[in-house]
N, CA, C and O of each residue as an XYZ file, in Angstrom:
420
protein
N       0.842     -1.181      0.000
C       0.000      0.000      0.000
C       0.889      1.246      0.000
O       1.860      1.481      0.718
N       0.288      2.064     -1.058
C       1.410      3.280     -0.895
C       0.800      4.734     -0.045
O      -0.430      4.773      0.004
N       1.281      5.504      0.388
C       1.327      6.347      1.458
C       0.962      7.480      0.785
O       1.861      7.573     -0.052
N       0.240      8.377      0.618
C      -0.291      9.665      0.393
C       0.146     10.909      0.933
O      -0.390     11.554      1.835
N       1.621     11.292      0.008
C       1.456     12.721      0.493
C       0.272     13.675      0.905
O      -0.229     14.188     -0.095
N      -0.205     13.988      1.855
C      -1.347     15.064      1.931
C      -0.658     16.626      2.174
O      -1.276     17.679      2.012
N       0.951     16.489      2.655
C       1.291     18.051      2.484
C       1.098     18.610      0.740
O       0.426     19.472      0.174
N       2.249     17.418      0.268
C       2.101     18.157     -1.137
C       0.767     18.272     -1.854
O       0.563     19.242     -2.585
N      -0.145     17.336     -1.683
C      -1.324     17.657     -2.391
C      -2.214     19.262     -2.026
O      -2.786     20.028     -2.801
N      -2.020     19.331     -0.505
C      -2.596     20.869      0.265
C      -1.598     22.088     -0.293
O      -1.932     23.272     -0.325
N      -0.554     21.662     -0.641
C       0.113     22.837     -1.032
C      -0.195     23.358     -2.137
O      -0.333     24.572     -2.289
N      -0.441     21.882     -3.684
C      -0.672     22.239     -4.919
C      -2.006     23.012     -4.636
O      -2.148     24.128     -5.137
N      -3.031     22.441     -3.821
C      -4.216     22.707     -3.571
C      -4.323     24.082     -3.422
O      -5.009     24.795     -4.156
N      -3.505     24.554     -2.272
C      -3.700     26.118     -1.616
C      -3.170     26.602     -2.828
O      -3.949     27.210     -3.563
N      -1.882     26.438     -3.221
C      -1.498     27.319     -4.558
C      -2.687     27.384     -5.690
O      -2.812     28.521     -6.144
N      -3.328     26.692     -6.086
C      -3.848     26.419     -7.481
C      -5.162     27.535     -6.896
O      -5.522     28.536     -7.514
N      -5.847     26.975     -5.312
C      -7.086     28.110     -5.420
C      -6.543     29.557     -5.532
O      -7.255     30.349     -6.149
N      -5.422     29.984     -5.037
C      -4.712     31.704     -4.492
C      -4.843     32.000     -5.534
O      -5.543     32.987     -5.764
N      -4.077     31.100     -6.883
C      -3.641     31.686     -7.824
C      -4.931     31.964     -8.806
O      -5.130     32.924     -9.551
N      -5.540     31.091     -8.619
C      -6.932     31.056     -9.636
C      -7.868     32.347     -9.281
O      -8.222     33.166    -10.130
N      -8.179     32.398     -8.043
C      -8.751     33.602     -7.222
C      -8.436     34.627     -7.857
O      -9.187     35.471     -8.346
N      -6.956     34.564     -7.867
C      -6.317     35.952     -8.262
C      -6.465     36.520     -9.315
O      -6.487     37.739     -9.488
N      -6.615     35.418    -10.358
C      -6.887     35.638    -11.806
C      -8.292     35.581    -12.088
O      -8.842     35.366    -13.169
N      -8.736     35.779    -11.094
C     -10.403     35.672    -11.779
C     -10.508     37.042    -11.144
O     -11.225     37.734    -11.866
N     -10.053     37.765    -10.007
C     -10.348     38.963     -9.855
C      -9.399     40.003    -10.476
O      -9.782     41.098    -10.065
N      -8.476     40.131    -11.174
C      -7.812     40.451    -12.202
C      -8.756     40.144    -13.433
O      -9.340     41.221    -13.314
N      -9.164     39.771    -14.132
C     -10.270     39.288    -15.302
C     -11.329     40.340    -14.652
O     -11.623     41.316    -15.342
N     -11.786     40.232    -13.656
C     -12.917     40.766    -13.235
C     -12.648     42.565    -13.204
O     -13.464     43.372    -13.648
N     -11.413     42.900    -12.617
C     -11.365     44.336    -12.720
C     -11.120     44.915    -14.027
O     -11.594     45.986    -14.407
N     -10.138     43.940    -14.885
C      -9.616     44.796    -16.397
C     -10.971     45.014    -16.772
O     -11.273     46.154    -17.127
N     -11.521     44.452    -16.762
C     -12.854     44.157    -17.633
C     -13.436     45.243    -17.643
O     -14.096     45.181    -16.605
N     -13.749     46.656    -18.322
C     -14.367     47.816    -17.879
C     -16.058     47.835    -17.444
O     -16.703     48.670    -16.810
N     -16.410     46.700    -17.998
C     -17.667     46.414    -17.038
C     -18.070     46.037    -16.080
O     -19.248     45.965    -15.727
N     -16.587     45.573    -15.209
C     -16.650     45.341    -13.971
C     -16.259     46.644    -12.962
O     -16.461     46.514    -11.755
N     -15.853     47.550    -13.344
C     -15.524     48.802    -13.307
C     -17.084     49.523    -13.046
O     -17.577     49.869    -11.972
N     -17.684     49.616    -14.480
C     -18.603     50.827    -14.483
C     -20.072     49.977    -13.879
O     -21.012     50.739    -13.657
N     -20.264     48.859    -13.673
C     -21.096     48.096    -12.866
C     -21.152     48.644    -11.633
O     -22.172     49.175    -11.194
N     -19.302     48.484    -10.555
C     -19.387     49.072     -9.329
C     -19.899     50.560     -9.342
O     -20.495     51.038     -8.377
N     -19.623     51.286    -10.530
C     -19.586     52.962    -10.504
C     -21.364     53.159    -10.337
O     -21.877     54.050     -9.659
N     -22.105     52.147    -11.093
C     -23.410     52.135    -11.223
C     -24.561     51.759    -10.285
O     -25.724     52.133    -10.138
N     -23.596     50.690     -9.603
C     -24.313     50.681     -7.959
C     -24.361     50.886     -7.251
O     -25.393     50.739     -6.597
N     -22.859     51.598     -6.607
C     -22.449     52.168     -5.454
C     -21.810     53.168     -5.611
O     -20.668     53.066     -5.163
N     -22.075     54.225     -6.115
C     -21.950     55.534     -6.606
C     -20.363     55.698     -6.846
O     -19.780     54.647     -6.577
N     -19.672     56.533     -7.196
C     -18.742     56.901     -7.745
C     -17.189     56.759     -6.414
O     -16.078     56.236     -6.325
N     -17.898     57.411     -5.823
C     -16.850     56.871     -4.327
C     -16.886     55.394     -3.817
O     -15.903     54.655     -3.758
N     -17.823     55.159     -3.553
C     -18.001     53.642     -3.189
C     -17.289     52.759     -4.113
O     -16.418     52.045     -3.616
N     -17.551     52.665     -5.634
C     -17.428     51.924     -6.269
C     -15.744     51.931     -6.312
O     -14.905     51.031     -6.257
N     -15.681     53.158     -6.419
C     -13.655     53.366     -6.908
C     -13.082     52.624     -6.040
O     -12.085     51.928     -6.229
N     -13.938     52.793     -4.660
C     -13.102     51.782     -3.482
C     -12.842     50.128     -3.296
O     -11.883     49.404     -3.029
N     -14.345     49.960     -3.613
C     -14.687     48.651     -4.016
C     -13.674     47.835     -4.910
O     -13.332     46.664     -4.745
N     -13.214     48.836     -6.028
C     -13.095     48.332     -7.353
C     -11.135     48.300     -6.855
O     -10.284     47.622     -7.430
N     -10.939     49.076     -5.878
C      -9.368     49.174     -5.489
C      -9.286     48.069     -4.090
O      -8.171     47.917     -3.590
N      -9.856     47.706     -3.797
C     -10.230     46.745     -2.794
C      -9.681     45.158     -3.160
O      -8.808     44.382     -2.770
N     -11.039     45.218     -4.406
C     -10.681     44.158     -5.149
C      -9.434     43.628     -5.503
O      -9.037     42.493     -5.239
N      -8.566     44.900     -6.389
C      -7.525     44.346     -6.612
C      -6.268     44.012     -5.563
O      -5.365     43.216     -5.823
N      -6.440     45.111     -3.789
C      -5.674     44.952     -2.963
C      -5.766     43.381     -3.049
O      -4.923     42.512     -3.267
N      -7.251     43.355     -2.768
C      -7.820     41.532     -2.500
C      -7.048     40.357     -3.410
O      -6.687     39.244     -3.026
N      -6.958     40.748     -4.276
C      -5.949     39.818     -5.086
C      -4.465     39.577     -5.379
O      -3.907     38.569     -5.812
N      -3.914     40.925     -4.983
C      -3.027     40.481     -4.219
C      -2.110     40.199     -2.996
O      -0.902     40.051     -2.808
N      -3.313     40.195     -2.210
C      -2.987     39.235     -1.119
C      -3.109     38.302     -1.069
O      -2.407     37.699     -0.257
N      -4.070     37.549     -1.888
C      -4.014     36.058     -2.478
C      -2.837     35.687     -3.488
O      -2.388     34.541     -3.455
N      -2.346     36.589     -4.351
C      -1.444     36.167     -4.865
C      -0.281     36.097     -3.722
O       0.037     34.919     -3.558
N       0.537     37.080     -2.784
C       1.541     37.074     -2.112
C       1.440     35.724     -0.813
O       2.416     35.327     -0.176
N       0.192     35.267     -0.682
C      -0.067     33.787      0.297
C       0.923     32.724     -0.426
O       1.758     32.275      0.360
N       1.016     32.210     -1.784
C       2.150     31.457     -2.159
C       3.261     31.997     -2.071
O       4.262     31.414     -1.654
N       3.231     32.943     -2.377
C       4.935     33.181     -2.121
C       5.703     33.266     -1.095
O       6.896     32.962     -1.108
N       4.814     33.866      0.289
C       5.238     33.698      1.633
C       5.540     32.342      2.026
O       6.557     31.905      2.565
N       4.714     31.879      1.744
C       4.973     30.298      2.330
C       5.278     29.285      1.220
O       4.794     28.155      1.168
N       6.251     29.887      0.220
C       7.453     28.930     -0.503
C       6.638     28.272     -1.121
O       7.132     27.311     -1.711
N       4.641     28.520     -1.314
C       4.452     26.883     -2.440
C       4.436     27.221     -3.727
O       3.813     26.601     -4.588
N       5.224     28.373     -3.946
C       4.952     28.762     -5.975
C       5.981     28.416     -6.147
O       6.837     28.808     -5.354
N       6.516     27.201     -7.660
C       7.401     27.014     -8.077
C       7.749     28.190     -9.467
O       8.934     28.488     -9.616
N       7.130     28.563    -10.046
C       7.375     29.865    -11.085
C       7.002     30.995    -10.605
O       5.824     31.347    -10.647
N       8.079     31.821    -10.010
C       7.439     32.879     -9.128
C       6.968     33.982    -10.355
O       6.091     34.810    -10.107
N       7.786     33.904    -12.023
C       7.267     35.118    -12.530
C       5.981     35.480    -12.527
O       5.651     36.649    -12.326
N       5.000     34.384    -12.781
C       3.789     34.589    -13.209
C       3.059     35.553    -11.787
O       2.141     36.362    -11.923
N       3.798     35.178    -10.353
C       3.010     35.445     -9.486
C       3.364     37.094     -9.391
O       2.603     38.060     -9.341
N       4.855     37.010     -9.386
C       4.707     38.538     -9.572
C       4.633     39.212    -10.931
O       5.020     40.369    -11.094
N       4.214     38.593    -11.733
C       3.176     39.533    -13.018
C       1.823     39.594    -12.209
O       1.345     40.728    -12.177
N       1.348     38.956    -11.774
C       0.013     39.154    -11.461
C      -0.242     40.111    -10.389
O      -1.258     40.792    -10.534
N       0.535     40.330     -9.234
C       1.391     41.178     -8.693
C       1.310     42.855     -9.566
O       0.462     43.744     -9.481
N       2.279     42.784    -10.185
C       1.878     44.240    -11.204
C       0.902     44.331    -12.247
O       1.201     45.372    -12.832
N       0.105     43.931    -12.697
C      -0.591     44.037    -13.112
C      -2.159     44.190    -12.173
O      -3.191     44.741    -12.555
N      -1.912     43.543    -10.935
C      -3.042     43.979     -9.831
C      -2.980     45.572     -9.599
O      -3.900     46.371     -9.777
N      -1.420     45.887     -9.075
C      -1.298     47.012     -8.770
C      -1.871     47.671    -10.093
O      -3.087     47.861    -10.061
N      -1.235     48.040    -11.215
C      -1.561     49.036    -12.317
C      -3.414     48.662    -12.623
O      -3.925     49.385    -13.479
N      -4.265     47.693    -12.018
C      -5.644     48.037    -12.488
C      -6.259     48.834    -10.756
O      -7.380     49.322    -10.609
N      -5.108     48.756     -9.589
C      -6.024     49.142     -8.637
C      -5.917     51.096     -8.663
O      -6.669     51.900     -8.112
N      -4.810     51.327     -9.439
C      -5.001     53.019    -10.073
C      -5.265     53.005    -11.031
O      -4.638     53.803    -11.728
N      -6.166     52.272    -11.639
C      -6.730     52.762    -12.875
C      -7.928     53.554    -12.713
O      -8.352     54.046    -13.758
N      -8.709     53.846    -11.439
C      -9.634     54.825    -11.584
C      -8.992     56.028    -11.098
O      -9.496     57.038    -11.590
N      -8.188     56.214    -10.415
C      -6.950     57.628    -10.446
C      -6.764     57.930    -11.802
O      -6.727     59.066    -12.275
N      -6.633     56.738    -12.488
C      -5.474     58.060    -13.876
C      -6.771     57.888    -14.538
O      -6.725     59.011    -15.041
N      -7.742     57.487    -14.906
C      -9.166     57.420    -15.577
C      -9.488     59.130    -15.021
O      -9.464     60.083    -15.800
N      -9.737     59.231    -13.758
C     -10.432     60.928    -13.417
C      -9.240     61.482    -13.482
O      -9.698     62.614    -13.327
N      -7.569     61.759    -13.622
C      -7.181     62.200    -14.403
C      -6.919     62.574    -15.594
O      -6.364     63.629    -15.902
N      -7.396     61.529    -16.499
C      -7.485     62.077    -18.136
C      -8.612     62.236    -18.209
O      -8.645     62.810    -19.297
N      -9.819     62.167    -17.829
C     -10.807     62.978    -17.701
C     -11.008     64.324    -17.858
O     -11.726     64.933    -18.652
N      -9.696     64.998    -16.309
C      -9.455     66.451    -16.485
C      -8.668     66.692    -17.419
O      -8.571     67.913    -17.295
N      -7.804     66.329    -18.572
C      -6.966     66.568    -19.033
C      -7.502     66.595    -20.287
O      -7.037     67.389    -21.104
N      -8.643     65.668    -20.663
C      -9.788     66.004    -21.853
C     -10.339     66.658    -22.096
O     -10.669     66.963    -23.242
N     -10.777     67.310    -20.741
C     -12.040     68.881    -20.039
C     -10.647     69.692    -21.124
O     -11.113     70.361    -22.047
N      -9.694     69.670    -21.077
C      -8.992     71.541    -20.789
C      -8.888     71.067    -22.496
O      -9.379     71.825    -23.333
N      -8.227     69.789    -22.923
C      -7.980     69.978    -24.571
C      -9.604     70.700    -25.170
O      -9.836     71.642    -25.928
N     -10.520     69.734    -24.407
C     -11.571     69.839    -25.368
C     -12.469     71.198    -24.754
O     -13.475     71.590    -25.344
């Protein structure tokens, strides 16, 4: 009878949900309809927060593998990593070129 790792299986396990999480709320913010959805239900403040929340939220699920050593390809984790960060100011530089459209136009 053979013996069942259960660490390594909990590790692939915890890694595979963090990482999946992460990428489904990444999918979920690029998406500008996941954007103007929050802007549409929870008014313009609420939503920006919500919508920067989210992406904090993902990566702190992404940085859970890496703290505890179970990602074997760390690039992908820290792409997902910057690319969290650059969608959680995307409603900053959005109401900045906003104003910057007002003065051209």
């Amino acid at each position: 009878m053979k013996n069942i790792d259960w660490k390594s299986i909990f590790k692939r396990t915890a890694n595979f949900i963090c990482f999946t999480l992460s990428l489904i709320f990444l999918i979920y913010n690029i998406s500008i309809l996941g954007f103007f959805y929050l802007l549409v239900t929870f008014g313009e403040t609420q939503g920006t927060m919500i919508y920067s929340l989210i992406s904090v939220a993902g990566i702190l699920l992404v940085i859970i593998p890496l703290v505890f050593k179970l990602a074997r390809f760390k690039f992908y984790y820290f792409a997902l990593i910057g690319l969290h960060f650059m969608t959680a100011f995307m409603p900053i530089f959005m109401k900045k070129m906003g104003g910057v459209f007002d003065k051209l136009l």
